[in-house]
C-alpha positions as CSV (number, residue, x, y, z in Angstrom):
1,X,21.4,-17.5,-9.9
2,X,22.1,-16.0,-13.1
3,X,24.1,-12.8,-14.4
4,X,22.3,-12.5,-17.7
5,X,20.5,-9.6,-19.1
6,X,17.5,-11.6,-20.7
7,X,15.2,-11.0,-23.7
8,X,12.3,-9.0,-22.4
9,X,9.8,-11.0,-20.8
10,X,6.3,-11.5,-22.1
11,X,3.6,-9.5,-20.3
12,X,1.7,-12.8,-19.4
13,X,5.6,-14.5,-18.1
14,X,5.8,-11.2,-15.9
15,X,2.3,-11.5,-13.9
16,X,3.3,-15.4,-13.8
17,X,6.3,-14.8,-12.2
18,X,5.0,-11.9,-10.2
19,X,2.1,-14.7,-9.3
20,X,4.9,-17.1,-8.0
21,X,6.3,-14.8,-6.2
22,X,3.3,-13.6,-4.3
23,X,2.1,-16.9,-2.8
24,X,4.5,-16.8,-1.0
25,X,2.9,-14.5,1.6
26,X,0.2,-15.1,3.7
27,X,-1.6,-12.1,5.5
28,X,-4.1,-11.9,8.1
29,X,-6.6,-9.1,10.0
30,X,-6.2,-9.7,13.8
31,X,-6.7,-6.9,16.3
32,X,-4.5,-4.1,17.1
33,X,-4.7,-5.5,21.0
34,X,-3.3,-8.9,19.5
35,X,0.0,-6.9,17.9
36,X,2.9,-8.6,18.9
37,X,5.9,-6.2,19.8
38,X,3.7,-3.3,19.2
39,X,3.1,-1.2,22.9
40,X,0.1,1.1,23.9
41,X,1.4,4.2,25.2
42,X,-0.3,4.6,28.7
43,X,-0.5,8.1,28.4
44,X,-0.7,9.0,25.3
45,X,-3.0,5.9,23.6
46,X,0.5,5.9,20.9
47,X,1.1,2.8,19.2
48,X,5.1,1.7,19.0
49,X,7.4,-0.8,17.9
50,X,8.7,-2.2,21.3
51,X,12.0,-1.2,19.6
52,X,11.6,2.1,19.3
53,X,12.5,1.6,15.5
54,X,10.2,1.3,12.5
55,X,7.3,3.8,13.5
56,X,4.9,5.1,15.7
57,X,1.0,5.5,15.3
58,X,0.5,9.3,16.8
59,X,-2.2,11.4,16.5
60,X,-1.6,15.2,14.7
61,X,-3.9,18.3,15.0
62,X,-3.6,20.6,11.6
63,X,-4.6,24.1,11.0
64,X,-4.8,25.2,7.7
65,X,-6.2,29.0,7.8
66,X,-8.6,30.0,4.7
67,X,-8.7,26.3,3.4
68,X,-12.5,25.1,2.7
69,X,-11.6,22.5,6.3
70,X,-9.6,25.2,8.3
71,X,-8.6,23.0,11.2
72,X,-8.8,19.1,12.2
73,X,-7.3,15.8,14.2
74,X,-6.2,13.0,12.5
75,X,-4.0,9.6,13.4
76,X,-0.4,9.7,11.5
77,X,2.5,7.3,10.9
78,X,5.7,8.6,12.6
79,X,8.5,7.6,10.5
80,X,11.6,10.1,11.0
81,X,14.1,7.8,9.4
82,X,15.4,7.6,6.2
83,X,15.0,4.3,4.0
84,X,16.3,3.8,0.6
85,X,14.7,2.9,-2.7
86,X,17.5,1.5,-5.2
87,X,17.2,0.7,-8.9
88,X,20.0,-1.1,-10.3
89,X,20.3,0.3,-14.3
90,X,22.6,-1.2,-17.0
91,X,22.7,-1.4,-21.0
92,X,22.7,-4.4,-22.8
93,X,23.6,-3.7,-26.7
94,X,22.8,0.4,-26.1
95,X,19.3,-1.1,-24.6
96,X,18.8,0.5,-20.8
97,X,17.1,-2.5,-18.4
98,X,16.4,-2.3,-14.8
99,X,17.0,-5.3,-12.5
100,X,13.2,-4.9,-10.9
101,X,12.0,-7.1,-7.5
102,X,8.6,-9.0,-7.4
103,X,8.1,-7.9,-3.9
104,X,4.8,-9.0,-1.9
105,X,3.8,-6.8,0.5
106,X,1.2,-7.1,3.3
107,X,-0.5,-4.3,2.1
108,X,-1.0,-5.0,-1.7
109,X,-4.5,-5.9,-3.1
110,X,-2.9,-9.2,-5.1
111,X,0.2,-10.9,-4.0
112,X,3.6,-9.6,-5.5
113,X,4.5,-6.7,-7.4
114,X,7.1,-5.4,-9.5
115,X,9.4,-3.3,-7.3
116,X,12.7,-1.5,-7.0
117,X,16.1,-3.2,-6.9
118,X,16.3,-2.6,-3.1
119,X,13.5,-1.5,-0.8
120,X,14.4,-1.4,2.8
121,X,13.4,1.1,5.7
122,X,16.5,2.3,7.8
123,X,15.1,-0.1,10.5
124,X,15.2,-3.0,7.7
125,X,18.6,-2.8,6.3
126,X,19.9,-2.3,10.0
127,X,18.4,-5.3,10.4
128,X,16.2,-3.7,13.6
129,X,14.2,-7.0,13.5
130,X,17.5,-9.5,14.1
131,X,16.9,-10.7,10.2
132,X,18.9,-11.6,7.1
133,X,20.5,-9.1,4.9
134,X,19.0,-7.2,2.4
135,X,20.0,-8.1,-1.4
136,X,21.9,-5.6,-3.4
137,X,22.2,-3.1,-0.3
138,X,26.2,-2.8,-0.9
139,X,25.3,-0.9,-4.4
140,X,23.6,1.7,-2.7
141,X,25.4,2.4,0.5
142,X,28.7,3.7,-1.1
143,X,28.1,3.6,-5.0
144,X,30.8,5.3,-7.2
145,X,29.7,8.8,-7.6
146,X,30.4,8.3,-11.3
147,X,28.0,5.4,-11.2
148,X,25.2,7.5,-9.7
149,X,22.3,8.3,-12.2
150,X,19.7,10.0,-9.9
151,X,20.2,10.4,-5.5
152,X,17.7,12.4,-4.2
153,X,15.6,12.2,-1.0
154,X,11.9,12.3,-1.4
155,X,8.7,12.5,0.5
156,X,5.9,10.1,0.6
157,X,1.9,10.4,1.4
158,X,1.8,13.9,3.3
159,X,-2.0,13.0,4.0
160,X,-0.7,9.8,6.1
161,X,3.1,9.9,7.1
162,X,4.7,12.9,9.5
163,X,7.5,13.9,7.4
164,X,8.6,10.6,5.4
165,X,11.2,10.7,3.3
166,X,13.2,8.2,1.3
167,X,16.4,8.1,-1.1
168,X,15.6,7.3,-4.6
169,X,18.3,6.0,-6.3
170,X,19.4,5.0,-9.2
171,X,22.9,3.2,-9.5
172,X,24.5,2.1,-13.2
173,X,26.3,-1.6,-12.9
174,X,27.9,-3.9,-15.0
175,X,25.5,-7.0,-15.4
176,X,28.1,-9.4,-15.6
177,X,29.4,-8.4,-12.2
178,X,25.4,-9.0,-10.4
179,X,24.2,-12.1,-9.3
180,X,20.0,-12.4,-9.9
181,X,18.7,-14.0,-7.3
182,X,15.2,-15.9,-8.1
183,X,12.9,-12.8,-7.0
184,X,14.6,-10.1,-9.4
185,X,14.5,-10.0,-13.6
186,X,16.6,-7.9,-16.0
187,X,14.1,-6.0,-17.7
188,X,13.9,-3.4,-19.9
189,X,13.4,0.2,-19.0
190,X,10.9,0.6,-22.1
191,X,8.7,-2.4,-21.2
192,X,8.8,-2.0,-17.7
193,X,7.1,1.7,-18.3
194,X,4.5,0.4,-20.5
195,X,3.8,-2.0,-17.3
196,X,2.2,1.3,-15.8
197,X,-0.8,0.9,-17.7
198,X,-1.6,-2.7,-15.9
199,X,-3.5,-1.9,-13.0
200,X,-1.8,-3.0,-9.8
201,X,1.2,-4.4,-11.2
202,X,4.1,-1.7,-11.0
203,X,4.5,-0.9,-6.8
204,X,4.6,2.8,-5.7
205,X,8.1,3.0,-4.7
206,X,9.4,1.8,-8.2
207,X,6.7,4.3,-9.7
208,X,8.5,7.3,-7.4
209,X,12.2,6.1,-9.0
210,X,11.5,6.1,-12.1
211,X,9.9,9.2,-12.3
212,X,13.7,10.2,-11.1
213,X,15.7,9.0,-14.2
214,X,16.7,12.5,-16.0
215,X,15.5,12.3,-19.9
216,X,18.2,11.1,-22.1
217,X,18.0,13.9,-24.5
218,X,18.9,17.1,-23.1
219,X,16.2,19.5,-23.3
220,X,17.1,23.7,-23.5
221,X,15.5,25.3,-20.2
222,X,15.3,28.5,-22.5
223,X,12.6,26.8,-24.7
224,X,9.0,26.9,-25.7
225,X,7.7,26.0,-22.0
226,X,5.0,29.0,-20.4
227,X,7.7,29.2,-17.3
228,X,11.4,28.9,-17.2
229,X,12.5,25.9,-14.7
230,X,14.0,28.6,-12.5
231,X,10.2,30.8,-12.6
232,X,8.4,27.8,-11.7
233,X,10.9,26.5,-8.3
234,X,10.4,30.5,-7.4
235,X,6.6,30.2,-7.2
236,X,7.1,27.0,-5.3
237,X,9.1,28.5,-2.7
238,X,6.5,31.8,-2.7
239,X,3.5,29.1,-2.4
240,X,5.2,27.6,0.4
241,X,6.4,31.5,2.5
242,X,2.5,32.2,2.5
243,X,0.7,28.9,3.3
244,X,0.3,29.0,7.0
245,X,-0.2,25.2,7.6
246,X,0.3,24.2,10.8
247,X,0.9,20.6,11.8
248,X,1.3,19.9,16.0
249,X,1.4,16.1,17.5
250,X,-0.9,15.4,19.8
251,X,-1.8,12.1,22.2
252,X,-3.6,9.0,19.8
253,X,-5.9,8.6,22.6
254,X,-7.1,12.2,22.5
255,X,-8.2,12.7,19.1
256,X,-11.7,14.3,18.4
257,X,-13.9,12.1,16.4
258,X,-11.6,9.4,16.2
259,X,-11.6,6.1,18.7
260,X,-9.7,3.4,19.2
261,X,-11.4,-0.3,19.8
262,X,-10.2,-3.7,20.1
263,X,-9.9,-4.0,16.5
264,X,-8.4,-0.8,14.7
265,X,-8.5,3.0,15.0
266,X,-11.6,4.3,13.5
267,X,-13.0,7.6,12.4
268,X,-16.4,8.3,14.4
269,X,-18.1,8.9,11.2
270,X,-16.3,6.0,9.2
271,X,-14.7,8.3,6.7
272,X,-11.0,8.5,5.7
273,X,-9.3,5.6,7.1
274,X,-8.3,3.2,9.8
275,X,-5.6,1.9,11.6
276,X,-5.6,-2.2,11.4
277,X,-3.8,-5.0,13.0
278,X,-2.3,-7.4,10.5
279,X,-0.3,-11.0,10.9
280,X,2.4,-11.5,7.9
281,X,4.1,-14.6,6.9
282,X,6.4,-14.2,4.5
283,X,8.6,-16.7,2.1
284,X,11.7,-15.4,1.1
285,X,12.1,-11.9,3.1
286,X,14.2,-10.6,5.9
287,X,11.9,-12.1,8.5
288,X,9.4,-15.2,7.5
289,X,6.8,-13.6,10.3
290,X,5.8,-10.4,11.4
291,X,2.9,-8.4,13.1
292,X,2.4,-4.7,12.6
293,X,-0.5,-1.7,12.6
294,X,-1.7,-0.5,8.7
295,X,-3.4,2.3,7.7
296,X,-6.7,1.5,5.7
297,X,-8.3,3.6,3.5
298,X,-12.0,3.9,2.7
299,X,-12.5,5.1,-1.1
300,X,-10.3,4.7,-4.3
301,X,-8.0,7.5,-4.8
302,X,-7.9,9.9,-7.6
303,X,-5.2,11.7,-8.8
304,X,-4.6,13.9,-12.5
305,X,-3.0,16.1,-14.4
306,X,-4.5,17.9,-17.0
307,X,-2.6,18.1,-19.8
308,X,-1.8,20.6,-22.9
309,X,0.2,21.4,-26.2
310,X,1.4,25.2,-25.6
311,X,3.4,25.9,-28.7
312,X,3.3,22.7,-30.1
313,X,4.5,21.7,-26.5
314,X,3.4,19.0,-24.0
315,X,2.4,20.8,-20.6
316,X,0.9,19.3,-17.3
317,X,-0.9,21.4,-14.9
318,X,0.5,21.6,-11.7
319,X,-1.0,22.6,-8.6
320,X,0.4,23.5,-5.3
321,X,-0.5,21.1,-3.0
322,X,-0.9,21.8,1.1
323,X,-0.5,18.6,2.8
324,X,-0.1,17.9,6.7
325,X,2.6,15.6,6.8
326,X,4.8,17.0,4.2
327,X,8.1,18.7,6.0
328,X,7.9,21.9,3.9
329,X,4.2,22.1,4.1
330,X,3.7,22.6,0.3
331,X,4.7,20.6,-3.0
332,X,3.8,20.2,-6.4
333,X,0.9,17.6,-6.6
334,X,-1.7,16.7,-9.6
335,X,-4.0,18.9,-11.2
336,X,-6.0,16.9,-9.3
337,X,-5.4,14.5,-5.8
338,X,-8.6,13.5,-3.6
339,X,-11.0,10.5,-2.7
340,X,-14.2,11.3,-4.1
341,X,-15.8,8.9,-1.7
342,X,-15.0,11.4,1.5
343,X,-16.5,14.8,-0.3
344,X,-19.6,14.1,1.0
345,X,-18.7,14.3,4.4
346,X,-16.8,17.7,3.3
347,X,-18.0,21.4,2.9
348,X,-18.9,22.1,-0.7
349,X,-15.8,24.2,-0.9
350,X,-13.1,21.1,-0.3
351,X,-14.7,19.6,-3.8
352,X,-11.3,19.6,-6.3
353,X,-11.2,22.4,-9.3
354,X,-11.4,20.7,-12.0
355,X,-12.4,16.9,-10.7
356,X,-15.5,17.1,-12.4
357,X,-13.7,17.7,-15.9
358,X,-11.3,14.9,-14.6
359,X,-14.0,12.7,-14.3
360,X,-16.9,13.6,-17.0
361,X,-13.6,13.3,-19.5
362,X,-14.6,11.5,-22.9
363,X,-12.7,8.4,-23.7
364,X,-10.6,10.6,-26.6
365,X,-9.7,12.6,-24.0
366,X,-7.9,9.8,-21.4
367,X,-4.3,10.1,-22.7
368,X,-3.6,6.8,-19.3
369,X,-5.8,5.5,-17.0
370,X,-4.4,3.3,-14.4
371,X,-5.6,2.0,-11.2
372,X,-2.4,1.3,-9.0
373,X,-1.2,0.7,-5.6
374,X,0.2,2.8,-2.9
375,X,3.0,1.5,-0.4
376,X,1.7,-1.7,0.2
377,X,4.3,-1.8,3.7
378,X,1.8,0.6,5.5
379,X,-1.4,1.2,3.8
380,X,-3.3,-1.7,3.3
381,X,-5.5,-2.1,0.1
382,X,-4.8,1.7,-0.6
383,X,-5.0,2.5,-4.5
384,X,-5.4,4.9,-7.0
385,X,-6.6,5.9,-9.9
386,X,-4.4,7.7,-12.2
387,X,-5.3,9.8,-15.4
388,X,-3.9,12.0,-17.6
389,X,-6.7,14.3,-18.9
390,X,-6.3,16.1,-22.3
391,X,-7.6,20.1,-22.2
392,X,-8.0,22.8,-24.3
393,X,-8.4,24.9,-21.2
394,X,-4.8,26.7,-21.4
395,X,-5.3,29.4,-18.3
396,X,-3.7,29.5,-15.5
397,X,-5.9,29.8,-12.0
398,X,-4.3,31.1,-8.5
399,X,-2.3,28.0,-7.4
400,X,-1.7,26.5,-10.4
401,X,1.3,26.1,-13.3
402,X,2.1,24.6,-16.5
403,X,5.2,22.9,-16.9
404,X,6.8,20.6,-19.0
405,X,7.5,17.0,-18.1
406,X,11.3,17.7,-18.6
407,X,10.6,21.2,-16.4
408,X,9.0,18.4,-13.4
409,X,11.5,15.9,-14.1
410,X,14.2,19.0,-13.3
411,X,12.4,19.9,-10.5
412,X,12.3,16.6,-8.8
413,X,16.2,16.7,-8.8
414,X,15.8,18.6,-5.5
415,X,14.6,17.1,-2.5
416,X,10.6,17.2,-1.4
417,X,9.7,19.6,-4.2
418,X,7.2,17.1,-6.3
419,X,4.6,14.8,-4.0
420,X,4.7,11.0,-4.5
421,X,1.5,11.1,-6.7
422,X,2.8,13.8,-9.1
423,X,6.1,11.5,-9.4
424,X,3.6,8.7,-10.5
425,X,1.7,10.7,-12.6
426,X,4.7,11.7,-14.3
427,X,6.4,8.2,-14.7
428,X,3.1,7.8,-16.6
429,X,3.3,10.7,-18.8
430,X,6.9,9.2,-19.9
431,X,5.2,5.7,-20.2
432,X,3.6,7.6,-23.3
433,X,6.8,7.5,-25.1
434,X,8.6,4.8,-23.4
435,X,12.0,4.3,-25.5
436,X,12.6,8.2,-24.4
C-alpha cells in the first residue's frame, strides 16, 4: 500500500494495469433456470434475488400518447435503492488527481476498467451478500460537508432500469491520510479526461461523476449563452407538466411479444435486448463468486450532441428526452440517443432528427468520437458510441435547447434533471479542454 500521489501514468502503464486487473475475473453464459439465488415468481414469471435485495427482473407496459410508438411492453430492472458512486479528489502541487478503481465487471466487453473511487449498490456496501467491506466507503458515508465538492443523486438508463438512481459524489482528501490499495491509482484529473477518447477504457459510472465536478472558473449566468440557466430548468419542468408518459408494472410472464426460455428473456422479433444468465468469479471483490440475470443489448448505441459557437460561444443542443424508467418522465438527453440497429423494426416516424447529420458528419466535423461502455454490473456487452457533431445549423426545433456546457454542468447540480448519456456526452465536451 502506498499514500503517494504519483507522476501521471503512461497511457500504455494504464491499460497494463487495467489488463492486470481484469484477469482477474472470469465470466460465464449459463441459463437463467441455472441462476443460483435468483427465484421465478410463480405468478408473476418475476425474477428476484432470494434476498429480496439487489433487483428484480419485472415487466412494464408504457404509454406514451402522440410519440411515433404510442404504447408498448417491455422487461425492466427494478432497482429502488440507492447506491453510491464516490470519487476521492485531492491536489498535489495546485495539480487536481482523482484516486480512480480498475474495476472488472461481468458486463464489460474487455476485463477491467477505470472506475470511481467507490462503486457499491446499497445492497453491496450493506454487505446483502455476507461479503467483505467495501474500500474507501467511510469517505462517503459522513464526509465533512466542507470536504464535499459535488453530492447529487442521479438517474441511470431510463430505457432499462425502473427509476435508478445513484449519488454521485465527489469528496476532497488529504493524500497523505489514504492508503492505495493495489486496484486504485492517483491520477490526474487532466489525463484521466483525455482517457475518454480510448474506447472502452473509462467505465460509465466514473463518466456520470465527472461530468458532476463544477468548472473551476466561475462563469456569469447573465452571459452570452441563447437561454439564462434559470430559462432553460423552466422549459425542463414545462416539457415534463405536458408529456403524458405513462409507465405501469406488469407480470414478466405476461408480456406481449416477449418470452422467456431456458436460456434468457427474448424479444419475439429479436430486437432490443435480452435478459441472460451469467456465472462471475471474481479476484479481489466483495464476493470471489456470484450468479446473477443481465440485460443484453442487440445494436451499438448512439448518442450526440450537436454542437455550436453562438456569440463566439460553445453551445450543445439539448433535447428533451421521454424515457420509461426515468422517475420524472422527462430529462435532458443528447441531441441525439438511439440504436440504429432497432429502426428498422420501428415506424418511419421513431427515426431521430438529426441522426442522419450525426452520422453522414465529415471527419472535420467530429469534434470526439468514442465508443464506450455502459454499467458493465447489469448490461452485458452494452456500449456506445459517442460524438460531438459540429453545426452551423443554429435553430432551435420544438423540444430542443442550446445551452452552454457550464449552463448543463449547472443544471446537473439538481437531481434527475440531465440523463446518464448527456452526463457522458458532457464529460466529453470538457475532455476537449481538459486542464479546465
Amino acid at each position: 500500500m502506498s499514500s503517494t500521489v504519483s507522476e501521471a501514468m503512461a497511457p500504455a502503464g494504464i491499460q497494463d494495469w487495467l489488463g492486470r486487473c481484469g484477469s482477474r475475473t472470469r465470466v460465464r453464459r449459463i441459463p437463467l433456470d441455472a441462476l443460483e439465488d435468483w427465484h421465478t415468481d410463480p405468478a408473476t414469471g418475476d425474477l428476484r434475488h432470494a434476498t429480496g435485495r439487489f433487483f428484480t427482473v419485472r415487466g412494464l407496459d408504457v404509454s406514451l400518447p402522440g410519440a411515433p410508438v404510442p404504447h408498448w411492453s417491455q422487461p425492466v430492472l427494478d432497482q429502488p435503492e440507492t447506491g453510491i458512486l464516490g470519487i476521492l479528489l485531492t491536489y498535489a502541487d495546485g495539480v487536481p488527481h482523482l484516486l480512480m478503481q480498475a474495476k472488472a465487471e461481468p458486463g464489460n466487453p474487455d476485463g477491467a476498467q477505470l472506475s470511481p473511487t467507490v462503486q457499491a449498490t446499497r445492497s453491496n456496501y450493506t454487505r446483502a451478500h455476507g461479503g467483505r467491506a467495501v474500500p474507501y466507503l467511510e469517505h462517503f458515508l459522513d464526509p465533512d460537508p466542507r470536504r464535499i465538492v459535488a453530492d447529487v443523486c442521479q438517474s441511470e438508463q431510463g430505457s432499462w432500469f425502473l427509476g435508478k438512481r445513484n449519488r454521485n459524489m465527489i469528496v476532497e482528501v488529504d493524500a497523505a491520510r489514504v492508503d492505495v490499495l493495489d486496484s486504485w491509482r492517483w491520477l490526474p484529473l487532466a489525463q484521466v479526461r483525455l482517457l475518454l477518447a480510448v474506447d472502452d477504457l473509462v467505465n460509465m459510472d466514473a463518466r456520470s461523476v465527472l461530468a458532476c465536478l463544477p468548472y473551476r472558473l466561475p462563469y456569469a449566468d447573465a452571459g452570452p449563452a441563447r437561454h439564462p440557466t434559470g430559462e432553460l430548468a423552466h422549459w425542463l419542468h414545462h416539457e415534463r407538466r405536458r408529456c403524458r408518459l405513462k409507465a405501469t408494472p406488469r407480470p414478466l410472464a405476461a408480456l406481449p411479444g416477449w418470452r422467456r426460455t431456458d436460456e434468457a428473456v427474448v424479444h419475439r422479433g429479436g430486437r432490443f435486448f435480452r435478459i441472460i444468465g451469467l456465472e462471475v468469479e471474481a479476484v479481489g471483490r466483495e464476493v470471489g463468486r456470484w450468479t446473477q440475470p443481465m440485460l443484453q443489448p442487440y445494436g451499438t448505441g448512439v448518442a450526440a450532441f450537436l454542437t455550436t459557437l453562438l456569440d463566439g460561444v460553445p453551445h450543445v443542443l439539448l433535447r428533451a428526452g421521454a424515457e420509461a424508467g426515468h422517475a420524472h418522465g422527462v430529462e435532458l438527453a443528447p441531441t441525439v440517443q438511439c440504436t440504429p440497429a432497432n429502426l428498422d423494426a420501428l415506424p418511419p416516424a421513431a427515426r431521430p432528427r438529426f441522426l442522419d447529420e450525426v452520422l453522414a458528419a465529415p471527419p472535420d466535423r467530429i469534434l470526439f468520437d468514442s465508443t464506450l461502455s455502459e454499467e458493465g454490473g447489469r448490461f452485458h456487452h452494452a456500449r456506445t458510441r459517442y460524438l460531438l457533431v459540429a453545426t452551423d445549423d443554429t435553430t432551435e426545433p420544438e423540444g430542443f435547447r442550446w445551452a452552454t456546457p457550464p449552463q448543463l454542468t449547472a443544471l446537473l447540480g439538481r437531481s434527475r434533471r440531465v440523463n446518464v448519456e448527456a452526463r457522458t456526452l458532457l464529460a466529453c465536451v470538457r475532455s476537449l479542454n481538459p486542464a479546465e
